[in-house]
C-alpha positions as CSV (number, residue, x, y, z in Angstrom):
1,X,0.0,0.0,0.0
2,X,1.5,3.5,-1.1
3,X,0.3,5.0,2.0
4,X,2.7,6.0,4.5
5,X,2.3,4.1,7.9
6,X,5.4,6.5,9.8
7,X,4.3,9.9,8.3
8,X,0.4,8.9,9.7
9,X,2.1,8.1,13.1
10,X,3.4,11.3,12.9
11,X,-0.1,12.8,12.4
12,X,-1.4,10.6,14.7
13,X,0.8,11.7,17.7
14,X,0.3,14.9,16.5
15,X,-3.1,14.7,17.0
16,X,-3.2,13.1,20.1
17,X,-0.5,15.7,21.4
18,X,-3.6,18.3,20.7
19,X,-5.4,16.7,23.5
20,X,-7.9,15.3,20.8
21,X,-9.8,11.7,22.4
22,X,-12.4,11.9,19.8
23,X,-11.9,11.0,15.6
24,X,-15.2,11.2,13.4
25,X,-14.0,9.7,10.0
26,X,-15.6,7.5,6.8
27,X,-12.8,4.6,5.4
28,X,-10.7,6.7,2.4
29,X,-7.3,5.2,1.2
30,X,-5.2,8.5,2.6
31,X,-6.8,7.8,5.8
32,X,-6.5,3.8,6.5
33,X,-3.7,3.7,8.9
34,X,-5.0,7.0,10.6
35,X,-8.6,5.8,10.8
36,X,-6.7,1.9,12.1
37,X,-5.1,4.3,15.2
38,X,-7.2,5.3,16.6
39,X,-9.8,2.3,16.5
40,X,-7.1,0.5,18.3
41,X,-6.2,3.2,20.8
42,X,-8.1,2.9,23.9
43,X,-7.8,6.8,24.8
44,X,-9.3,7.5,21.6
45,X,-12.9,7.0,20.5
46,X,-13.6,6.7,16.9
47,X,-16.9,7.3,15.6
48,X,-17.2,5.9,12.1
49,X,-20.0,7.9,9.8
50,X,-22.3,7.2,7.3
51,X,-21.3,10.6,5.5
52,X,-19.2,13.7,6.4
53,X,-21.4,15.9,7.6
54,X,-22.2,13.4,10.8
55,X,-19.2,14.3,11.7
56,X,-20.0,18.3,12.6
57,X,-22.5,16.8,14.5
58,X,-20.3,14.8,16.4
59,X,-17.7,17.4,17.3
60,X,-20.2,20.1,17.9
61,X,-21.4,17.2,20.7
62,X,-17.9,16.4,21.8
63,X,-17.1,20.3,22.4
64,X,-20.0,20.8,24.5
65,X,-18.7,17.5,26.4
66,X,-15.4,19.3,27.1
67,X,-13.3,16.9,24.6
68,X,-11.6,17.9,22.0
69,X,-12.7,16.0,18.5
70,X,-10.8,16.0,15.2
71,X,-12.4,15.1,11.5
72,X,-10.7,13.2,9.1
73,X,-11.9,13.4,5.9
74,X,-11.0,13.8,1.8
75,X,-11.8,16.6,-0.1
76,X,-15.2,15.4,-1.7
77,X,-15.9,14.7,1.9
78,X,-15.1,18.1,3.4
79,X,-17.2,19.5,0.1
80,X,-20.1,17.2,1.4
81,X,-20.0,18.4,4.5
82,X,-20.3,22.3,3.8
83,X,-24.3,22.4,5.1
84,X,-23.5,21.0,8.8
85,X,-19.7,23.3,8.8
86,X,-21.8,26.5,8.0
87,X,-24.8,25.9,9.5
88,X,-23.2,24.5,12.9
89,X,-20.2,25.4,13.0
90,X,-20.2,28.7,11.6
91,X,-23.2,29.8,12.9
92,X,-22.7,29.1,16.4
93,X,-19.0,29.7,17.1
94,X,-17.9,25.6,17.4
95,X,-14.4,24.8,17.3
96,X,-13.8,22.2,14.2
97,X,-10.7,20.5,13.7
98,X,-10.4,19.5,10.2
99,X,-7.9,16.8,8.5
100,X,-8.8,16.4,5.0
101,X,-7.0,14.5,2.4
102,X,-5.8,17.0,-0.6
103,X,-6.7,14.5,-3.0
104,X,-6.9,15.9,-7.1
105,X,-3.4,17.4,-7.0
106,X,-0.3,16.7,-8.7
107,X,0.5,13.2,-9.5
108,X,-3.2,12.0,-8.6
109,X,-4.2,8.8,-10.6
110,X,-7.8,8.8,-10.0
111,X,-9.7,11.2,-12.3
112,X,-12.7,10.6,-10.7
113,X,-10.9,12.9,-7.7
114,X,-9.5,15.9,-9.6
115,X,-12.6,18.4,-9.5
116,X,-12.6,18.3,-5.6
117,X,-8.9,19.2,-5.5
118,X,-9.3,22.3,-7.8
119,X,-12.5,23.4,-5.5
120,X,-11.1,22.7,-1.7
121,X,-9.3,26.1,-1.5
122,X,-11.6,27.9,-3.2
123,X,-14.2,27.2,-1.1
124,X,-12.4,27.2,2.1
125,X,-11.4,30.3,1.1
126,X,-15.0,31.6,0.4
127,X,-16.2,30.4,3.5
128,X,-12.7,32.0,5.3
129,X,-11.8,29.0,7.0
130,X,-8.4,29.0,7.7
131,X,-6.2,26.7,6.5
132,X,-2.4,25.3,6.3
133,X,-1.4,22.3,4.0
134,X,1.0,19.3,5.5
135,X,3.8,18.4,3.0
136,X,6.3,17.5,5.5
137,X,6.2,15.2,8.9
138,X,8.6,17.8,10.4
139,X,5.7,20.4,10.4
140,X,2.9,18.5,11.3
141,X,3.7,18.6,15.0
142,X,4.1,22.5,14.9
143,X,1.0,23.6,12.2
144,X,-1.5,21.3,14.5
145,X,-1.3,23.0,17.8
146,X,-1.6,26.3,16.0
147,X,-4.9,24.8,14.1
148,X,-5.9,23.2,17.2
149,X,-5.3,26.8,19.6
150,X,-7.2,28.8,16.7
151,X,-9.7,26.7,16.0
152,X,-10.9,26.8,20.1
153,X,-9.9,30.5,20.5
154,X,-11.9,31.7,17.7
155,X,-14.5,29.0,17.8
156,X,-14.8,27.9,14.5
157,X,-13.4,25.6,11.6
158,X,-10.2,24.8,11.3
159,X,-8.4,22.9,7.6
160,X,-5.3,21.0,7.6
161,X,-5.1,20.0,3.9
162,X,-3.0,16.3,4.3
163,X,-0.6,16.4,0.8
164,X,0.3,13.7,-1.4
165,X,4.2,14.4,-0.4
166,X,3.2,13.8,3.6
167,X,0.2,10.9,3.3
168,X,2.3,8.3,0.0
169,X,5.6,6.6,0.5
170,X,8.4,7.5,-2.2
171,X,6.9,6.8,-6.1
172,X,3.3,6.0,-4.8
């Protein structure tokens, strides 16, 4: 599998570091050893959804709780999700800490996932959700406790937009 199992431990202990105990995510290749963590972690709870969108839900829920909650997602997935980010999270000032896959980029092989690449930004950027992409496993550590402090002190959505150089092993 082209996936890189060290550079989504790296993620994963960055996440944890966070103080995130909660993970809403769907299966998506990028995702499969990060979604595997934290099923297996007993500090973590993962909820698995049906679609993306469950997931605001979920950390709305978990904020209220006191826990801090991350979403893993893909891009389509984030797009999916736009109705319950906007008119949850947006609307009433709810930390959201998003991980979304940056599929559609260079070097993707699957056509079928270019048009949500070229419309992540964009839309991000429309809705001014700040965002950072991950390229390298040296800056996940850093770039997720600044997501994680700005997504709680200005209560909203958060993006961390997970590259193909940080998620695929060499020549995947």
């Amino acid at each position: 599998m082209p996936v890189s199992v060290a550079n989504s431990q790296v993620v994963y202990n960055a996440i944890k570091g966070v103080g995130v105990r909660m993970i809403s995510a769907l299966p998506e290749t990028w995702l499969v050893h990060l979604v595997r963590m934290a099923d297996e972690d007993p500090q973590m709870t993962l909820v698995r959804l049906a679609k993306e969108e469950e997931g605001v839900g979920v950390s709305a829920g978990a904020h209220f709780a006191g826990v801090k909650s991350a979403m893993l997602m893909q891009n389509h997935g984030f797009l999916q999700a736009i109705n319950g980010i906007v008119g949850v999270s947006l609307l009433y000032k709810i930390p959201l800490l998003m991980l979304i896959t940056d599929r559609g980029g260079f070097g993707e092989k699957d056509p079928w996932q270019t048009e949500g690449g070229k419309h992540t930004r964009p839309v991000l950027d429309a809705l001014r959700i700040a965002h950072e992409d991950l390229t390298r496993p040296d800056e996940v550590e850093p770039k997720l406790a600044k997501a994680m402090t700005l997504a709680q002190s200005s209560l909203s959505p958060v993006a961390l937009l997970l590259n193909r150089d940080l998620m695929w092993e060499e020549g995947g």
